[in-house]
PDB file with one MODEL, atoms N, CA, C and O in Angstrom:
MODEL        1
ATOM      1  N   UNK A   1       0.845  -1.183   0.000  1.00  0.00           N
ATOM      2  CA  UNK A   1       0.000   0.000   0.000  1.00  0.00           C
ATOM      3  C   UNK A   1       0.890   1.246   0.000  1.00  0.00           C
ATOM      4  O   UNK A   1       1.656   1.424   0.947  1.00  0.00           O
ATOM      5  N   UNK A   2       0.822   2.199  -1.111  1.00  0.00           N
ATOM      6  CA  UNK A   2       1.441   3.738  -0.882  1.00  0.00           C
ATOM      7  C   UNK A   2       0.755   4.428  -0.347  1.00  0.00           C
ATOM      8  O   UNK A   2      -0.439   4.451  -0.645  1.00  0.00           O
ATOM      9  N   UNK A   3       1.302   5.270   0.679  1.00  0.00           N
ATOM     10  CA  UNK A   3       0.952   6.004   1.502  1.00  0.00           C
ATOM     11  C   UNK A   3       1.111   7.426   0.775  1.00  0.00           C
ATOM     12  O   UNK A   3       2.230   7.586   0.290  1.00  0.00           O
ATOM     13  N   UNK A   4       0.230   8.471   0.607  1.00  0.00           N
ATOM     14  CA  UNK A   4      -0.108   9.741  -0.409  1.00  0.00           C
ATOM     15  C   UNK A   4       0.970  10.673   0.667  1.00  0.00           C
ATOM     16  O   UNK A   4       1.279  10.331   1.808  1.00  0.00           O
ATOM     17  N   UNK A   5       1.334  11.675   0.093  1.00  0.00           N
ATOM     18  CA  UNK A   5       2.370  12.802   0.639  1.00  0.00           C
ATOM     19  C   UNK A   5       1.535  14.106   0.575  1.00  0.00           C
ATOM     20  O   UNK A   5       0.630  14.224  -0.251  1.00  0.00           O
ATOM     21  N   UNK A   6       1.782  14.867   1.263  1.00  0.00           N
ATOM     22  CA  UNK A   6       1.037  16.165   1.414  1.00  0.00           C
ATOM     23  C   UNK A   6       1.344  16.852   0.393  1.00  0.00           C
ATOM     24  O   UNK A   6       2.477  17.076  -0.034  1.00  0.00           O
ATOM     25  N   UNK A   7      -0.241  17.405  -0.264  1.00  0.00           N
ATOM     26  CA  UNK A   7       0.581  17.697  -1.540  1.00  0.00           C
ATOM     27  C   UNK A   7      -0.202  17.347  -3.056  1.00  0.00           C
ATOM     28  O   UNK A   7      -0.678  18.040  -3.955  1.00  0.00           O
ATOM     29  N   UNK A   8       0.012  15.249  -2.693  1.00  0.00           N
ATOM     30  CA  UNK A   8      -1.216  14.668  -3.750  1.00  0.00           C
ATOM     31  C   UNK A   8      -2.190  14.817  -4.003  1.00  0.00           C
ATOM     32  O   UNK A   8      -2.691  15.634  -3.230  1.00  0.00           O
ATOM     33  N   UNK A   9      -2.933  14.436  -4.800  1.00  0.00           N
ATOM     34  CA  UNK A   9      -4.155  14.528  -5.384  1.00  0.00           C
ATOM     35  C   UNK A   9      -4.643  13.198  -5.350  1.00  0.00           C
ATOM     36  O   UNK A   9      -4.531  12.518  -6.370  1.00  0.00           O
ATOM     37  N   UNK A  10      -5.239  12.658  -4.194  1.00  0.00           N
ATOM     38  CA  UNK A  10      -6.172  11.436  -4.543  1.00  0.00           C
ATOM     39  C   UNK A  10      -7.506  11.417  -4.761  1.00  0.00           C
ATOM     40  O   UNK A  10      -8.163  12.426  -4.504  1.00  0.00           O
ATOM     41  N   UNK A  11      -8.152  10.185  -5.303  1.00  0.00           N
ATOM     42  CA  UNK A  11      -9.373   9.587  -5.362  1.00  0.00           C
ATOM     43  C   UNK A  11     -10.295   9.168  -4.384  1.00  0.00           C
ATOM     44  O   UNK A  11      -9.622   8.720  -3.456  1.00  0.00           O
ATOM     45  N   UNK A  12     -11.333   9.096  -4.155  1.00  0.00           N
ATOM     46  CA  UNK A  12     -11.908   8.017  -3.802  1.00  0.00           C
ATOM     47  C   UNK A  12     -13.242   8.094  -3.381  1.00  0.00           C
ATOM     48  O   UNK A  12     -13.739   9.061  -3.958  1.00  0.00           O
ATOM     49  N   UNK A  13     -14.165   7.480  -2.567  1.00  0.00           N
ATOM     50  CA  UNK A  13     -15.573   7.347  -2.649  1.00  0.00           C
ATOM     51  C   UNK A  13     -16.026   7.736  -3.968  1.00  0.00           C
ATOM     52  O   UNK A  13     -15.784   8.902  -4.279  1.00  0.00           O
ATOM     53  N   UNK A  14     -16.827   6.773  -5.086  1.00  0.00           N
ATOM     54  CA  UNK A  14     -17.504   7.307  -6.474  1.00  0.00           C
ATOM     55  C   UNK A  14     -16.697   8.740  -6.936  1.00  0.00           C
ATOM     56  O   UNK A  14     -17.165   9.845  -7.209  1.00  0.00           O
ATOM     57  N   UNK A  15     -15.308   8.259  -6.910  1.00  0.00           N
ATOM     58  CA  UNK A  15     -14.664   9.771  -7.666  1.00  0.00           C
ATOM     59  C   UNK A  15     -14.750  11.130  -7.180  1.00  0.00           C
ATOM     60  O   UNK A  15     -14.859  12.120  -7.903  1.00  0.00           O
ATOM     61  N   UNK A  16     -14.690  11.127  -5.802  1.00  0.00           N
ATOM     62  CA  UNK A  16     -14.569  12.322  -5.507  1.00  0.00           C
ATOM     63  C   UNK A  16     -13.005  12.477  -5.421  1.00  0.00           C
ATOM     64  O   UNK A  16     -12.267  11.501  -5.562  1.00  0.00           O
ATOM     65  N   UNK A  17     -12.535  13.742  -5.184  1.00  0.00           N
ATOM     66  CA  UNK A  17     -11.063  13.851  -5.730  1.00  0.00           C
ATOM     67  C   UNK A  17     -10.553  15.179  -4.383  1.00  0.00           C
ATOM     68  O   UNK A  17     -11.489  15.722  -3.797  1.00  0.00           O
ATOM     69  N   UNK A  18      -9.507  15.480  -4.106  1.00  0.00           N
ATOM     70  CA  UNK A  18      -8.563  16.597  -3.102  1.00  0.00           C
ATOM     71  C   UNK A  18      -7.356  15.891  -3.062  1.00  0.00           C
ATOM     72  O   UNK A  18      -6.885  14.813  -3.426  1.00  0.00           O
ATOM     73  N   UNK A  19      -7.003  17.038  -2.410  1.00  0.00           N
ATOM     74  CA  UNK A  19      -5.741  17.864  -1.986  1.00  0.00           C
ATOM     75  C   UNK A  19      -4.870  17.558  -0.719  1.00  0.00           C
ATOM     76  O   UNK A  19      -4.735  18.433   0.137  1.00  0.00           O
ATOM     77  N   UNK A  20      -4.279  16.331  -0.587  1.00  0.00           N
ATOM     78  CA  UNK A  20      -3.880  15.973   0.759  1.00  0.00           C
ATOM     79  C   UNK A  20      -3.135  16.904   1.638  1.00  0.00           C
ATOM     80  O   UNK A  20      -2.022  17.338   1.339  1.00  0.00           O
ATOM     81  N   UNK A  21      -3.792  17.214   2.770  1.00  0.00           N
ATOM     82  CA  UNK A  21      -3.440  18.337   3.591  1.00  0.00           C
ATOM     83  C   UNK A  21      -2.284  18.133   4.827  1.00  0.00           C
ATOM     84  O   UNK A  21      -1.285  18.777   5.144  1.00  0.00           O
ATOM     85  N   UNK A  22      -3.106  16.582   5.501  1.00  0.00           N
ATOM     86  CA  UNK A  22      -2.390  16.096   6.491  1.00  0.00           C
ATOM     87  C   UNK A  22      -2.426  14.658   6.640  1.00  0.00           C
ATOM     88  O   UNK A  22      -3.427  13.975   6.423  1.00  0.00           O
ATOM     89  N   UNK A  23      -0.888  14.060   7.155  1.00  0.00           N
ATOM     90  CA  UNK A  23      -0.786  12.534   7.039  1.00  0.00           C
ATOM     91  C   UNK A  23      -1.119  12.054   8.366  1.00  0.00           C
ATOM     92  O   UNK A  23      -0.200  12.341   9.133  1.00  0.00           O
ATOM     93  N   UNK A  24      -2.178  11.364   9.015  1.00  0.00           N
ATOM     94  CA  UNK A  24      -2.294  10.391   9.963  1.00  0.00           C
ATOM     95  C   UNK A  24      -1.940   9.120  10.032  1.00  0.00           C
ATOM     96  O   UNK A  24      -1.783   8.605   8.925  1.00  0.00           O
ATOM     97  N   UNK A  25      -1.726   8.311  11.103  1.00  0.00           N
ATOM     98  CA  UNK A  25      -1.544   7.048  11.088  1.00  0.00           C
ATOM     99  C   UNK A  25      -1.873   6.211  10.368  1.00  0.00           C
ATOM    100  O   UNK A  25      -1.145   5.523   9.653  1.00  0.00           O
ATOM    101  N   UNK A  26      -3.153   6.170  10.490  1.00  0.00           N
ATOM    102  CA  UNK A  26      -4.235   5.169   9.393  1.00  0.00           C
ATOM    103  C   UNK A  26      -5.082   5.783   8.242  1.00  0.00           C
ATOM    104  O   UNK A  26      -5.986   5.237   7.609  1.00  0.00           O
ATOM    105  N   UNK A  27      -4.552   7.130   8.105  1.00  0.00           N
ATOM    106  CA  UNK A  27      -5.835   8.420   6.968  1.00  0.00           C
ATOM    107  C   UNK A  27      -4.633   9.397   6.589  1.00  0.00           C
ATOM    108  O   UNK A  27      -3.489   9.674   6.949  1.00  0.00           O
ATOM    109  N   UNK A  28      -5.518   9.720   5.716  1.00  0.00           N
ATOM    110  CA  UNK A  28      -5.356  11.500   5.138  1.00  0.00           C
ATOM    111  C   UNK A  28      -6.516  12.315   5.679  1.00  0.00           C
ATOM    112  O   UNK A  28      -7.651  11.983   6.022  1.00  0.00           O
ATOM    113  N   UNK A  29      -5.729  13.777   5.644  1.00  0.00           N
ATOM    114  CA  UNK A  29      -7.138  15.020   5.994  1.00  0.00           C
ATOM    115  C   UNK A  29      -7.004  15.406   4.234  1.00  0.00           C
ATOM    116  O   UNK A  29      -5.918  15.718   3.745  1.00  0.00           O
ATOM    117  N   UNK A  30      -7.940  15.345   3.634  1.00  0.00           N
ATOM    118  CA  UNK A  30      -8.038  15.738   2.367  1.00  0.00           C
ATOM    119  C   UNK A  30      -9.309  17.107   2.452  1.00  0.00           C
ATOM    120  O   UNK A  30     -10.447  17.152   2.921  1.00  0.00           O
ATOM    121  N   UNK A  31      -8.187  18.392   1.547  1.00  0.00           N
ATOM    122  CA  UNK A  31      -9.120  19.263   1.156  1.00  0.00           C
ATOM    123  C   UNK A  31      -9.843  19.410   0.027  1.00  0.00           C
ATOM    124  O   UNK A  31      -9.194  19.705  -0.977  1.00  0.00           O
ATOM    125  N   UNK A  32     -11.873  19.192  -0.162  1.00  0.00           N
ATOM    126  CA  UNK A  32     -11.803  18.793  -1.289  1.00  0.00           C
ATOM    127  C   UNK A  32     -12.401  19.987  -2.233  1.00  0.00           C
ATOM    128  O   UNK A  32     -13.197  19.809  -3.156  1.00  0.00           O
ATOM    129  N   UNK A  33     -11.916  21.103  -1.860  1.00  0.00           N
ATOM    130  CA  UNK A  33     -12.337  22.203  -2.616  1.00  0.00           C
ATOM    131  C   UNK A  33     -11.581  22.411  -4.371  1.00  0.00           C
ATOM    132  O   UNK A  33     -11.850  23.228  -5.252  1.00  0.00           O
ATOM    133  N   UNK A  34     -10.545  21.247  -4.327  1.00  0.00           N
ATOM    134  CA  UNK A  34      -9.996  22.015  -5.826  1.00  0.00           C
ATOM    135  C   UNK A  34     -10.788  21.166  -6.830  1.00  0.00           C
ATOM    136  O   UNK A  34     -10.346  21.048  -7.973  1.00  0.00           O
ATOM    137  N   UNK A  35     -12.116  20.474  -6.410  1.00  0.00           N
ATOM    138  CA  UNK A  35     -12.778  19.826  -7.115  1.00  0.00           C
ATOM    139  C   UNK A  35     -13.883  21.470  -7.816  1.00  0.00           C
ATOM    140  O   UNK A  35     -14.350  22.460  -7.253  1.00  0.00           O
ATOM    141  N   UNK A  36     -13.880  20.882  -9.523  1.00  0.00           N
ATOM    142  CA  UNK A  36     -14.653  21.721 -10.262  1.00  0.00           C
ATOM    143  C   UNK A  36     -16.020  22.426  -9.794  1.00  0.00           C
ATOM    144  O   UNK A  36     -16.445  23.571  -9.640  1.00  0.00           O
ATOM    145  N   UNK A  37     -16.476  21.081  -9.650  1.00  0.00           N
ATOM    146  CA  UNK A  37     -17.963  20.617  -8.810  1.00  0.00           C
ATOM    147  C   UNK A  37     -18.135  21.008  -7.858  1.00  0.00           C
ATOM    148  O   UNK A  37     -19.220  21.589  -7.863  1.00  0.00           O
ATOM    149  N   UNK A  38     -17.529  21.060  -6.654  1.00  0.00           N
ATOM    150  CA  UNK A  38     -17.412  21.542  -5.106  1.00  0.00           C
ATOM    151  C   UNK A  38     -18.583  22.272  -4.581  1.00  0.00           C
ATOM    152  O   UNK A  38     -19.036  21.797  -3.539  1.00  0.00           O
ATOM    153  N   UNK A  39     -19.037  23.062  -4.939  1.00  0.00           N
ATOM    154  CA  UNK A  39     -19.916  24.328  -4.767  1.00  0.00           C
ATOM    155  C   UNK A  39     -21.400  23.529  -5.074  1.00  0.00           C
ATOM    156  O   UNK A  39     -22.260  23.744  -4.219  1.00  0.00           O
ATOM    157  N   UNK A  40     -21.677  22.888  -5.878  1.00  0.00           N
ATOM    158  CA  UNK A  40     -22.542  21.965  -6.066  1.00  0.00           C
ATOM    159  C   UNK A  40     -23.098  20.717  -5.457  1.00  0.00           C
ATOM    160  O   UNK A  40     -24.207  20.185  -5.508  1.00  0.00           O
ATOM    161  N   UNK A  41     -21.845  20.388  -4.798  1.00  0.00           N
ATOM    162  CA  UNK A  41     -22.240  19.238  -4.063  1.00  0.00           C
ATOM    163  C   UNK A  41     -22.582  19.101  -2.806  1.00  0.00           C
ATOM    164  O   UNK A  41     -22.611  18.063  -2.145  1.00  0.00           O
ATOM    165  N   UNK A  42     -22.934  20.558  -2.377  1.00  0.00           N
ATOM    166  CA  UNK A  42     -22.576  20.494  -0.890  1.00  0.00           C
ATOM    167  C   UNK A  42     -22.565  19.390   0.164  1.00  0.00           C
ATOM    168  O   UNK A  42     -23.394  18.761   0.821  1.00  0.00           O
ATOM    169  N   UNK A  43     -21.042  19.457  -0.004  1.00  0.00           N
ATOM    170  CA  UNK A  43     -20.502  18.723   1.596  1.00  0.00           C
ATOM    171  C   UNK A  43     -19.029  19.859   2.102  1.00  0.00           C
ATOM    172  O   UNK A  43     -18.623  21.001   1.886  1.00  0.00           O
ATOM    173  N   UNK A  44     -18.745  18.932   2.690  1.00  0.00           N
ATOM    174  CA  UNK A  44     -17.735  19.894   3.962  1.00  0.00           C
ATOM    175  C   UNK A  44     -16.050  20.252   3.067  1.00  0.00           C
ATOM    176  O   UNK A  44     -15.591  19.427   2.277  1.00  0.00           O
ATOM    177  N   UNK A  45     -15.568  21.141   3.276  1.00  0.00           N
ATOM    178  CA  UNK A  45     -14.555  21.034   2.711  1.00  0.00           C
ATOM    179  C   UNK A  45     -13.344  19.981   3.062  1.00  0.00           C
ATOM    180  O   UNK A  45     -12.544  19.574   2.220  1.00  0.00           O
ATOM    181  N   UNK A  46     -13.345  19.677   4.202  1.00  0.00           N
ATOM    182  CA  UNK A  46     -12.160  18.841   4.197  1.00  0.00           C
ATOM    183  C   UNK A  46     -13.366  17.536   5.121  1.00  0.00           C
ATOM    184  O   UNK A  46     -14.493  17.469   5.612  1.00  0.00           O
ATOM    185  N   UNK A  47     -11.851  16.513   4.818  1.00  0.00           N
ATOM    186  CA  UNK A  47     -12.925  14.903   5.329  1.00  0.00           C
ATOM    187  C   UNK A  47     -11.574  14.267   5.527  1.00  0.00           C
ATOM    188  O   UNK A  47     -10.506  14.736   5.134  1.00  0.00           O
ATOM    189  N   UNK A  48     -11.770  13.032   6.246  1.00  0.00           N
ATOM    190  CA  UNK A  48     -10.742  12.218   6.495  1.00  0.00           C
ATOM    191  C   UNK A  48     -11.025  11.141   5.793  1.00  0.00           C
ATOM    192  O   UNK A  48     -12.181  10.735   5.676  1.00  0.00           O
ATOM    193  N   UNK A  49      -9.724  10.407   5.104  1.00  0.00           N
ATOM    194  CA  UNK A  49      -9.655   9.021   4.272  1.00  0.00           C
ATOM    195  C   UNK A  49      -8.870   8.104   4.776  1.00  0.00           C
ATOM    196  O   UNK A  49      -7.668   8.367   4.746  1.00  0.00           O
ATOM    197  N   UNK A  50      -9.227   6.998   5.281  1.00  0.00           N
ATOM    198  CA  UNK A  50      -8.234   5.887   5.310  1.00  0.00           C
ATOM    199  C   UNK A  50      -7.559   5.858   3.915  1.00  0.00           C
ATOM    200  O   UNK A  50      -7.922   6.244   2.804  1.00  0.00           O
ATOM    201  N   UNK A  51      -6.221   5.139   4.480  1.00  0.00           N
ATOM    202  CA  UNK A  51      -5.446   4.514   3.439  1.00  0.00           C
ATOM    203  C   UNK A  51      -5.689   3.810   2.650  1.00  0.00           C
ATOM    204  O   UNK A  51      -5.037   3.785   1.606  1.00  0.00           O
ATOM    205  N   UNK A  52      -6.804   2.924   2.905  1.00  0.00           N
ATOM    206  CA  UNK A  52      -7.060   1.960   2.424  1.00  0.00           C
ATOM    207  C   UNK A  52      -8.061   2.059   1.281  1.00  0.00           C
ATOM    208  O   UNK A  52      -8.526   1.220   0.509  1.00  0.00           O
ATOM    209  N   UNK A  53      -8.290   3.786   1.481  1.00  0.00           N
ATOM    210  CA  UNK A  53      -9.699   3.090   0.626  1.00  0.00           C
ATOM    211  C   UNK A  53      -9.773   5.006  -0.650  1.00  0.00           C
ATOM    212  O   UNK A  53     -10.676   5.734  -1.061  1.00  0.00           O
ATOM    213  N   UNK A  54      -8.279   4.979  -0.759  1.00  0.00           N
ATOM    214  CA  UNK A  54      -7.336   6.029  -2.206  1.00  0.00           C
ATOM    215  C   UNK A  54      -7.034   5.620  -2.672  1.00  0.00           C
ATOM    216  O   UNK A  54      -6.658   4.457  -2.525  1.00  0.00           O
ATOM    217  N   UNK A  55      -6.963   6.490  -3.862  1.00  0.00           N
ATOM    218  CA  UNK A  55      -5.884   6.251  -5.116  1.00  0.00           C
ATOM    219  C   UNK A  55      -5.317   7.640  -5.127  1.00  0.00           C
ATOM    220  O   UNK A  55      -5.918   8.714  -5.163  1.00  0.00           O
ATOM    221  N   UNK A  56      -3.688   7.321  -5.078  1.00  0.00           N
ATOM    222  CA  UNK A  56      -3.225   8.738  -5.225  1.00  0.00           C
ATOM    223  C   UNK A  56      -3.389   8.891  -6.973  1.00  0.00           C
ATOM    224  O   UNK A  56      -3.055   7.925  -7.660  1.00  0.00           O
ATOM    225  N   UNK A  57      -3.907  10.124  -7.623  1.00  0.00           N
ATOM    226  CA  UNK A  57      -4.208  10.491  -8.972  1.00  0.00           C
ATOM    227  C   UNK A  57      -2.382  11.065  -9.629  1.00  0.00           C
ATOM    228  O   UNK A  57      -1.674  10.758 -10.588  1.00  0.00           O
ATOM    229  N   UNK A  58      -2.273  11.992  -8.484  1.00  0.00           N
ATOM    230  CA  UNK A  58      -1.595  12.436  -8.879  1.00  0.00           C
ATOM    231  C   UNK A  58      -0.490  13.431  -7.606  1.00  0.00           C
ATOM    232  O   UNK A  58      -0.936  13.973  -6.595  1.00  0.00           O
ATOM    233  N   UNK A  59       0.978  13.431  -8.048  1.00  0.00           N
ATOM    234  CA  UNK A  59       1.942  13.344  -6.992  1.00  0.00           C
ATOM    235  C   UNK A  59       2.420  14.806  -7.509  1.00  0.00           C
ATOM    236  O   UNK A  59       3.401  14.882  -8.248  1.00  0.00           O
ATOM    237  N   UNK A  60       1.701  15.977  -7.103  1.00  0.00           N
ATOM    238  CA  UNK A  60       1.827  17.148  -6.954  1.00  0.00           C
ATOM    239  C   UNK A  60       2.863  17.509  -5.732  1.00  0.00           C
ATOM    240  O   UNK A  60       3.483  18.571  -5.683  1.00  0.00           O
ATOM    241  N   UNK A  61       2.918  16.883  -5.148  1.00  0.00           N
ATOM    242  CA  UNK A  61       3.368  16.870  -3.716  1.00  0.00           C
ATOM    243  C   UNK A  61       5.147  16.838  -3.465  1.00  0.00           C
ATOM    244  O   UNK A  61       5.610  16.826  -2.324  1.00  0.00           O
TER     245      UNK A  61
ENDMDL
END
């Protein structure tokens, strides 16, 4: 399992997508405002992800 770096851009739940903010033990704090959509979907800007359950997209970081 890769562990995402502050910084990345992962995946996950049905394609939602952010901005990894902060690394926890077992999660990320992902911010998910640099999503297009954001404003539309209302939910919270940041959320916590297990490891287990990303895809890092992309290693901005």
């Amino acid at each position: 399992m890769t562990i995402a770096e502050v910084g990345n851009i992962i995946e996950f739940q049905d394609g939602l997508k952010g901005r990894v903010e902060k690394i926890n033990e077992n999660s990320v704090i992902v911010d998910l405002t640099i999503m297009d959509n954001f404003e539309s979907l209302e939910i919270p800007e940041k959320t916590v992800v297990n490891h287990k359950r990303y895809t890092i997209i992309s290693n901005e970081g």
